[in-house]
MARSEKOL-300518 format. One line per 10 residues: number of its first residue (from 1); their letters; for each residue x, z, y of N, C-alpha, C, CB. Coordinates in pm, 1 decimal. Atoms other than C-alpha are relative to their C-alpha. Glycine has a CB too. Layout:
N
NUM = A = X,Z,Y,X,Z,Y,X,Z,Y,X,Z,Y  ...
END
This chain:
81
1 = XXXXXXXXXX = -42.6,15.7,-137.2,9230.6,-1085.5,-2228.7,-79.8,95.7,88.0,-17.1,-146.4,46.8  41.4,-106.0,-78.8,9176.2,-835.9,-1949.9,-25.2,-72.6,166.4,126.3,128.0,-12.2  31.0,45.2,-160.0,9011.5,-873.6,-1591.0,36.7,110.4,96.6,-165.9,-33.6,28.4  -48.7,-71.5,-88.8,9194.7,-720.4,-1324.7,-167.8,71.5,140.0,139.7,-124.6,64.8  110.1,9.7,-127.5,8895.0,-523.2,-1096.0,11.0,84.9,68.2,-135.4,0.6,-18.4  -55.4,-93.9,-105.5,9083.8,-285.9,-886.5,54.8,115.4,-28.8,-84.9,34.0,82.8  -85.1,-136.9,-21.9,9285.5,51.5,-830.6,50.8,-36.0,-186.3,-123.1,196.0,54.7  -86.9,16.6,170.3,9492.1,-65.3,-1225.4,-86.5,11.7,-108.7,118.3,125.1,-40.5  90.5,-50.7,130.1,9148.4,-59.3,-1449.4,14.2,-124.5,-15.5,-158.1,77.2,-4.1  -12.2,113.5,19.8,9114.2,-366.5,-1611.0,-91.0,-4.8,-141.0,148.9,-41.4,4.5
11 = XXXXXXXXXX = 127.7,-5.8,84.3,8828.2,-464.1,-1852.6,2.9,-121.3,-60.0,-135.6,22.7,74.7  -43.6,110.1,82.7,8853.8,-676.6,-2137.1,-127.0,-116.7,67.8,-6.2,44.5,-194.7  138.1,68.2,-34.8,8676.0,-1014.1,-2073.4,-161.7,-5.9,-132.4,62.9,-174.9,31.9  100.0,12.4,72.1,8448.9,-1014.8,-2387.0,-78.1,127.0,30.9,36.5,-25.0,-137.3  85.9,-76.7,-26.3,8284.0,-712.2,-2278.0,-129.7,-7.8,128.9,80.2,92.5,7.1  78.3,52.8,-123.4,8175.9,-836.7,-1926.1,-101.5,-90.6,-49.9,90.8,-76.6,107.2  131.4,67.1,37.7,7811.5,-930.5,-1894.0,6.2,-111.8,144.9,-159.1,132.0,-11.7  -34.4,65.6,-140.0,7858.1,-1061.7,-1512.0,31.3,46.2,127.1,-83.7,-62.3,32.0  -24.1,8.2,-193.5,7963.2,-1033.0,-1150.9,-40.4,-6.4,61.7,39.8,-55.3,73.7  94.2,57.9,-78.9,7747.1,-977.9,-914.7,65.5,40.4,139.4,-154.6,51.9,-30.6
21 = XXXXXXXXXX = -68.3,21.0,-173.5,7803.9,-1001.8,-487.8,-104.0,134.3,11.0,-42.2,-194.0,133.4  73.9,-113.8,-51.8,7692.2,-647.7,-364.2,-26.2,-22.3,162.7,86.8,138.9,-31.5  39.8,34.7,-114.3,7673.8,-821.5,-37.7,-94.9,-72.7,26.8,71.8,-37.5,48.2  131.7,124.8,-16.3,7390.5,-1044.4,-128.7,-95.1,130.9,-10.3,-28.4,-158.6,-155.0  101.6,-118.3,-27.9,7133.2,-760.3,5.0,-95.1,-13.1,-148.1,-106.4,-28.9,169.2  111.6,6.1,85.8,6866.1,-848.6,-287.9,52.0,31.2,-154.0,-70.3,-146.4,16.0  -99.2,-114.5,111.8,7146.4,-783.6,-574.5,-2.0,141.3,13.4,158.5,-17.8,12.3  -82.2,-123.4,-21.2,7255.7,-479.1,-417.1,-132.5,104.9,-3.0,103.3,-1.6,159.1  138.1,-104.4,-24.4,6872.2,-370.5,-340.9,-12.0,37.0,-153.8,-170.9,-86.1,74.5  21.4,-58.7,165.8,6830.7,-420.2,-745.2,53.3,34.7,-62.6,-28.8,-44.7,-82.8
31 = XXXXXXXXXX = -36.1,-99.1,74.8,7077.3,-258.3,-888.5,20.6,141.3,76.7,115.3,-45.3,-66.0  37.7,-156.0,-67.8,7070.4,38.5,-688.8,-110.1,64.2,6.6,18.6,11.9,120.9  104.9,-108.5,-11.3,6730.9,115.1,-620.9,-80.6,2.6,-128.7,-97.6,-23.7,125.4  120.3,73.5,155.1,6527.1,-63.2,-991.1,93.0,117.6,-102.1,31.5,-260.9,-75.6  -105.0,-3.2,108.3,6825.5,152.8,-1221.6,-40.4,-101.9,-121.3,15.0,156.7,-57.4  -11.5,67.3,72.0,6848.2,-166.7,-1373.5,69.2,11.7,-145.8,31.2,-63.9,66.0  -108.8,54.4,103.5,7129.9,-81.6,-1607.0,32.8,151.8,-26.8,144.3,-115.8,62.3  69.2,-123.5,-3.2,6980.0,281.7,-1673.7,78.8,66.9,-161.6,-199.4,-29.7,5.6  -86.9,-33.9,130.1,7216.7,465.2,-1934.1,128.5,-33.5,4.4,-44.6,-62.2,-118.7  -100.7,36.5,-57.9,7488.2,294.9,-1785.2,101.3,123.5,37.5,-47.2,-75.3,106.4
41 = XXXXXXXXXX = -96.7,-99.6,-85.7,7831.1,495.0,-1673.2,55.1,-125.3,108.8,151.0,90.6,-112.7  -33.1,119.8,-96.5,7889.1,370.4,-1345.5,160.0,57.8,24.1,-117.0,-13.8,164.5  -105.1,-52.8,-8.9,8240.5,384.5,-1231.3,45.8,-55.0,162.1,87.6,-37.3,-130.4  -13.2,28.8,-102.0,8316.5,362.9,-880.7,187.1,-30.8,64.5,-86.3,106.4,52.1  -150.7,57.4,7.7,8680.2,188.7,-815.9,18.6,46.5,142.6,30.1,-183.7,-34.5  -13.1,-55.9,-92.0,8636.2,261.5,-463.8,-153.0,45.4,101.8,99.0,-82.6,50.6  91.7,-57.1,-85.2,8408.6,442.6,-255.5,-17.4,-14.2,138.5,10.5,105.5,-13.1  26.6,92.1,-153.6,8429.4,240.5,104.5,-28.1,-140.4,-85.3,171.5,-14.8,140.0  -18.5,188.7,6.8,8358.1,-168.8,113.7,-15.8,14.6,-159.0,194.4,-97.3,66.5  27.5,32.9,101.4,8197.3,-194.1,-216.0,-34.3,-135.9,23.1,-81.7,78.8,-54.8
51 = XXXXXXXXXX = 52.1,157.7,-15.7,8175.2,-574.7,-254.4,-65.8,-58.7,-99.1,102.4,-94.0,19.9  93.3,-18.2,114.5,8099.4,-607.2,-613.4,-12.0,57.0,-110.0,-20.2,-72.4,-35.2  81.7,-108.4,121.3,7946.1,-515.3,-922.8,71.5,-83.7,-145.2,-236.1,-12.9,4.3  -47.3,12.2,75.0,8104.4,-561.4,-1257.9,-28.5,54.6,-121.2,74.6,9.4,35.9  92.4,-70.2,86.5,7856.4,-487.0,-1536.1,53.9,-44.9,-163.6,-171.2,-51.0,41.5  -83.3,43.1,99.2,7984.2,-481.7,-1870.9,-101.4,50.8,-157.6,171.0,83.1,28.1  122.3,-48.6,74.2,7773.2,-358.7,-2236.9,49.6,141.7,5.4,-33.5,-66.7,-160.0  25.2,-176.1,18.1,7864.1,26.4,-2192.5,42.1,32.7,160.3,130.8,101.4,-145.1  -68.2,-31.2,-128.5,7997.0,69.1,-1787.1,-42.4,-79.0,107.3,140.4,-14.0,-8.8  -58.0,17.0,-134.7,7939.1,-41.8,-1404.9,111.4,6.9,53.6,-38.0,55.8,61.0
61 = XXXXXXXXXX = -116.4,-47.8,-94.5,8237.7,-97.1,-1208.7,-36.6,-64.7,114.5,153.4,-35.8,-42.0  -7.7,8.6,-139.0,8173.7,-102.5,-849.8,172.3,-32.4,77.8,-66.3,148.7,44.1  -143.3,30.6,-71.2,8486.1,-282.1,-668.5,1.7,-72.8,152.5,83.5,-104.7,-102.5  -15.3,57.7,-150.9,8603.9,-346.0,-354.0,81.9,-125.1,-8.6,77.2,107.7,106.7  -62.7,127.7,-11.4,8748.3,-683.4,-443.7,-99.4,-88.6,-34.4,120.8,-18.7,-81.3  158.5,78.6,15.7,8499.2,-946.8,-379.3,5.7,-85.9,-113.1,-49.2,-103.2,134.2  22.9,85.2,70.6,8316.4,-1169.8,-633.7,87.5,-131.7,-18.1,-105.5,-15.6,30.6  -92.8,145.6,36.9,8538.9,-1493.2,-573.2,99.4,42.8,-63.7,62.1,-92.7,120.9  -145.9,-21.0,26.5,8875.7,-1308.9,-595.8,-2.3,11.8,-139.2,68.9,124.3,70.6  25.1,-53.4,175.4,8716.1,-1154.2,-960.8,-34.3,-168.9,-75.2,-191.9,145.7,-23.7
71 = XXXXXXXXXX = 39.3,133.2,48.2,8606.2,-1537.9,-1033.9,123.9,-88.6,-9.6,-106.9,-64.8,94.2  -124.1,119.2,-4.3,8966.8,-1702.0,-945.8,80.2,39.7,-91.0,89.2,-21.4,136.1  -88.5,-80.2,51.2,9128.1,-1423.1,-1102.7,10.3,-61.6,-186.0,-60.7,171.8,35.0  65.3,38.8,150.5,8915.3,-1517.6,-1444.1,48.1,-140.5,-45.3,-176.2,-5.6,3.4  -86.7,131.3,31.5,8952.7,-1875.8,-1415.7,179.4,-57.6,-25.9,-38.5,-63.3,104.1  -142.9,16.9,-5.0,9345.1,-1828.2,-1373.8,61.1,34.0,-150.4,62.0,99.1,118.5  -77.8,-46.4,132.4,9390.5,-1655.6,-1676.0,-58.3,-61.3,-108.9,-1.0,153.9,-28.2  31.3,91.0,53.6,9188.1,-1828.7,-1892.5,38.3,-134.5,-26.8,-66.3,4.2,28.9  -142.0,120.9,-6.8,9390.4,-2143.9,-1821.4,80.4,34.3,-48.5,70.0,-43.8,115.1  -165.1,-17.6,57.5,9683.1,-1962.0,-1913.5,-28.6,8.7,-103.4,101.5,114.5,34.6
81 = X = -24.7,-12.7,99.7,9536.6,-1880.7,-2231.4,-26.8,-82.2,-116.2,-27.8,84.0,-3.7
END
């Protein structure tokens, strides 16, 4: 099963590590300024209103669709399956 996380990419769920809110200042301070996730390819979905972060074991995806929508989205399909 795949997680919808903006502009038609979509990322299987067993690869995702977690979701984080790029609006919670103290997330956003640590993965940006610590390179937490150093070796990483980041992939930037959009480049205004980054909301969150979508860290997976080989990729970053930076998206402008916030953390809940990526959380309802998950829970929805998961039900279905």
């Amino acid at each position: 099963m795949f997680l919808h996380v903006g502009n038609e990419i979509l990322v299987e769920y067993s690869r995702i590590i977690g979701v984080f809110d790029m609006n919670d200042s103290a997330v956003a301070k640590h993965i940006k300024e610590r390179d937490l996730f150093a070796g990483k390819h980041a992939v930037y979905i959009s480049e205004q209103d980054i909301k969150s972060c979508v860290l997976t074991d080989e990729k970053i995806y930076y998206s402008n669709i916030s953390p809940a929508t990526l959380m309802r989205r998950s829970i929805n399909v998961l039900n279905m399956g």
